[in-house]
N, C-alpha and C positions, 0 to 999 in steps of 0.2 A: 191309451196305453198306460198302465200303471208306470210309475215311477222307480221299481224294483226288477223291471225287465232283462237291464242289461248289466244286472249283477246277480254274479252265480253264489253259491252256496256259503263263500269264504265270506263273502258282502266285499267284493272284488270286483273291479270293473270286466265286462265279457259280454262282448257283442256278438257272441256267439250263443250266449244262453236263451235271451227268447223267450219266449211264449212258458216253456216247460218249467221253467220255477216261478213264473209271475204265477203261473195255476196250482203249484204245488203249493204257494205262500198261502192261497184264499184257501185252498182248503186244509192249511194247517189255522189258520184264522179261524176257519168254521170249527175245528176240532176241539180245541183249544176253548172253544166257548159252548159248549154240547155241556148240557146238565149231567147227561154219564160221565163224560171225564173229569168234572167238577166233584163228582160225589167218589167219583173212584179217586182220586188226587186227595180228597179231603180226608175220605178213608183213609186211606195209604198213609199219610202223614201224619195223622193219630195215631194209629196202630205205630208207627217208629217214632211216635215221641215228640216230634221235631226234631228227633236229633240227626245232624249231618253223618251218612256213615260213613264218610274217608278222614272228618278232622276232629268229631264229637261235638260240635259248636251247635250253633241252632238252626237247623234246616228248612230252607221255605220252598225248596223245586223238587218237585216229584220227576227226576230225569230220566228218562227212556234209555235205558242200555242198550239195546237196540235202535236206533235211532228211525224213529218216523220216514216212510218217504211217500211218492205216489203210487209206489206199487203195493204197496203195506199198510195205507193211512185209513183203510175199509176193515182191516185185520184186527177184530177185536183181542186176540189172542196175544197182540205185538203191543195195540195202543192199551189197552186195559188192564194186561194182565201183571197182577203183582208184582209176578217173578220179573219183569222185564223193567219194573223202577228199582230206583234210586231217590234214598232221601239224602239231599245233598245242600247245603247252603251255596248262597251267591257265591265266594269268592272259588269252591272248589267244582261248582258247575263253570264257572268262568274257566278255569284252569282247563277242564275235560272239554270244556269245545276251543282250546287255545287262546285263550283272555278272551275272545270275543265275544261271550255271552251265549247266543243260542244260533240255532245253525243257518238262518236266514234272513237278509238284509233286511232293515227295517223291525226284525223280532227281537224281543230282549224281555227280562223276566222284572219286576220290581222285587223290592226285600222278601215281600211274602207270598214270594212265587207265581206271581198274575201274570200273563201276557202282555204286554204291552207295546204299542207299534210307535215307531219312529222313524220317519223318511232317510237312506242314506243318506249321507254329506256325499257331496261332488264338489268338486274343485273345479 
């Protein structure tokens, strides 16, 4: 059983979540590493510069306005399409998913926008 099982979307403890976001993680993990989102993210962030568009600073996360889920995450139209990023730096993507980084335990972005996985803390 993954380690992200019984925390839901907030990265909040919830023994009621389950199965359904440990599967939503793997395939935001698989997403997240796909040569199209790579090329589409790398596009997208040339084309705006790097520049953050909520603070002007230097943008390194291509953010989904619409945010990814398991019913949408097959939707090229949701994950790839233009109109649905944002070039955003760390601190004001932090801000838009509530300081916590990105919308699932264990996900979090480095400076220059990469995925990277890190187990929850549990107490």
């Amino acid at each position: 059983m993954d380690r992200d099982v019984y925390y839901n979307k907030s990265g909040c403890y919830d023994p009621t979540a389950g199965e359904a976001i440990s599967n939503t993680s793997k395939n935001m993990r698989v997403f997240y590493t796909t040569r199209k989102w790579r090329r589409c993210r790398n596009g997208f962030m040339a084309n705006r510069y790097f520049v953050c568009e909520r603070c002007g600073g230097v943008a390194t996360i291509a953010h989904h306005k619409k945010p990814i889920t398991a019913e949408n995450i097959s939707n090229p139209d949701i994950t790839l399409n233009w109109d649905n990023l944002e070039a955003v730096c760390y601190g004001c993507h932090s801000a838009i998913h509530g300081g916590g980084g990105a919308v699932f335990a264990g996900v979090t972005f480095d400076e220059d926008g990469n995925l990277k996985y890190s187990p929850p803390h549990r107490d």
